[in-house]
Each structure stands twice: as structure tokens, then as C-alpha cells.
C-alpha positions, 0 to 999 in steps of 0.5 A: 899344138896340133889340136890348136891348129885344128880349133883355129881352123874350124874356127876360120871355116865356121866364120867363112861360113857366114861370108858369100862367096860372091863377096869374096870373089871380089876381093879375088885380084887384091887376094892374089896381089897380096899373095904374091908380095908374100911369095916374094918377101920369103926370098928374104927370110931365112932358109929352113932345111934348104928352102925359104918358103916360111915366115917365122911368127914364133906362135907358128910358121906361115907358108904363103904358097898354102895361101896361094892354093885358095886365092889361085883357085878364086882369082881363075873362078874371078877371071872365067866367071863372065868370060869366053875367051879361054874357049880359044887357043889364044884366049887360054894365054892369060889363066896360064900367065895368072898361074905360071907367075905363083907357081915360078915363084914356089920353083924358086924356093924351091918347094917342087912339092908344093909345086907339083901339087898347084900345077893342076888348078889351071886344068881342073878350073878350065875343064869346070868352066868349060874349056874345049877338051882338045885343049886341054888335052893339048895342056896335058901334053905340054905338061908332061914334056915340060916336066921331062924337060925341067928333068934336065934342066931346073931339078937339082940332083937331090930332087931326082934322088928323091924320086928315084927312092919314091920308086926304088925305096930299098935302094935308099933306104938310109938317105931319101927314103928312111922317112918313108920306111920308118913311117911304113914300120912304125904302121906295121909295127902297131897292128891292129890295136896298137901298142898304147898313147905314147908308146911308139918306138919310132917317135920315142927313139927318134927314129922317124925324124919329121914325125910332126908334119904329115907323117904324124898319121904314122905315129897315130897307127903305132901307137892307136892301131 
């Protein structure tokens, strides 16, 4: 199934390839319409491991928020492209709103994950359009006090928990932190040549438990090296 994926997408790359960007970027305000009604109607499926963040399509599972990453990334380059106004303070209001309403939309899922990682679209596309670094820096700052402050107030317990076993594996190493552990053992535990296709002991005892999503790369050590 992996291997399908992988052909679908080189066959959406190599198409793209055939596409101007230009003529992409215009259909950037409709793309992020389009985008957000997808944020939106996974309020209406059903939750998968606490989170409504997948529409079930049977074939594969669609999550709108990894859409959301490229359209975010074309409707900031649609609305600086021809514009000077972010050099200002002011002018910084409207990329933050056009950022702040997806990313809002992920919390509420809630997917922190995916959250964390979209956070800095905005800062990486203003630093590329050439927004004043005093600014930006000004965006750093009050990033790092509104993650402290969504500490206290959004983050449920079982967030924090996964954090504080990011930091102190050993601690919950039978809770938040097995995935981690287990994926750390089954790399170890092949060596340098591996232990043979279909040998792992991790995945074949069920021992690392999403072995399909990112963590495939730990069955790929175990078992080739």
C-alpha cells in the first residue's frame, strides 16, 4: 500500500511539473476556500483515536490539514507577491489572519502535531518576502509567549504528557513514550545488516503498535539494517 502511495504521488509531482506555478498561484484564493470547507466538515466525521481530523474514502484516509500546508504556503506567496504593506507593523495583520483561521481550525481537531508544524509558514514566508527582521523577531517573541500561555490554558493533560515523555522517555516508558521506545529498540536490535525482510520482532510481536505511519522507518532498520 505504501508503494501505491509513493507511485500516486510521483505521478501528481511529475503532472505538476507540466503546470506554471504562476497559473497555480492564481487559483491560490479559491484553493484556500476550498481548504477551509475541508477543515471545516471533519467536525462531522468521526473521530479516529480522539481526533476528527480524516475523511474516511475506504481506498485511504484524506487529512485536509496536509492539503492545507501547500495551499497555505501559495495563498501568502498569492497575497505578498505584489504587496508592501507587511513591511509595516500594521500591514503584518492580514498574513496572520489568513494563517491564524486554518491553523485554529487544526487546534480544534485537535491535531497539536500538525499545528506546531504549520506554525512557521508565516515566519518563513515573510523572512523570503522581505519583511523587517525586528518584526519578525517581534513574531518570535510572541510566539514563544502564546505557547507558554496555550501551556495553561488550551493543551489538555494528555498533550503535556506527551511532552514531558519526549523529554523524560524512561519515566513513561509504559504510556506516552512506548511508541518512541520500541521504534529505538527495533533500530538497535537490527544492527548494521539487519535481521532479514519480515523478521522483525517488533512488528511481528506487535510490540510497536503504529508501525505503518512514520515509525515504518524503524521496521525498515530492523529488518534491513
Amino acid at each position: 500500500r505504501q508503494l501505491v502511495f509513493v507511485g500516486m504521488g510521483l505521478s501528481v509531482f511529475f503532472a505538476l511539473q507540466r503546470v506554471s506555478y504562476l497559473s497555480i498561484l492564481r487559483h491560490a484564493p479559491l484553493l484556500y476556500l476550498i481548504g477551509l470547507v475541508l477543515l471545516c466538515g471533519v467536525f462531522a466525521t468521526r473521530p479516529i483515536n480522539g481526533a476528527r481530523s480524516w475523511y474516511n474514502l475506504y481506498f485511504f484516509k484524506l487529512q485536509p490539514s496536509e492539503l492545507m500546508k501547500p495551499i497555505l504556503i501559495l495563498t501568502l506567496a498569492y497575497y505578498l507577491m505584489y504587496r508592501e504593506s507587511y513591511k509595516k507593523l500594521l500591514g503584518l495583520f492580514i498574513p496572520l489572519v489568513i494563517v491564524a483561521v486554518p491553523l485554529l481550525l487544526i487546534l480544534k481537531q485537535p491535531d497539536l502535531g500538525t499545528f506546531l508544524a504549520m506554525a512557521p509558514i508565516l515566519f518563513v514566508m515573510l523572512f523570503a518576502a522581505g519583511a523587517r527582521l525586528w518584526h519578525l523577531a517581534l513574531m518570535m517573541l510572541c510566539g514563544a509567549g502564546g505557547m507558554v500561555l496555550m501551556w495553561f490554558t488550551v493543551m489538555k493533560d494528555y498533550q503535556k504528557r506527551r511532552v514531558w515523555a519526549w523529554l523524560y522517555p524512561e519515566e513513561y516508558r509504559l504510556g506516552e513514550a512506548w511508541q518512541l521506545l520500541r521504534s529505538e529498540t527495533a533500530i538497535g536490535s537490527g544492527g548494521f545488516w539487519g535481521k532479514g525482510w519480515g523478521e522483525s520482532s517488533q512488528a511481528g510481536l506487535n510490540l510497536l503498535p503504529e508501525k505503518h505511519t512514520d515509525f515504518i522507518f524503524a521496521v525498515v532498520a530492523e529488518e534491513g539494517g
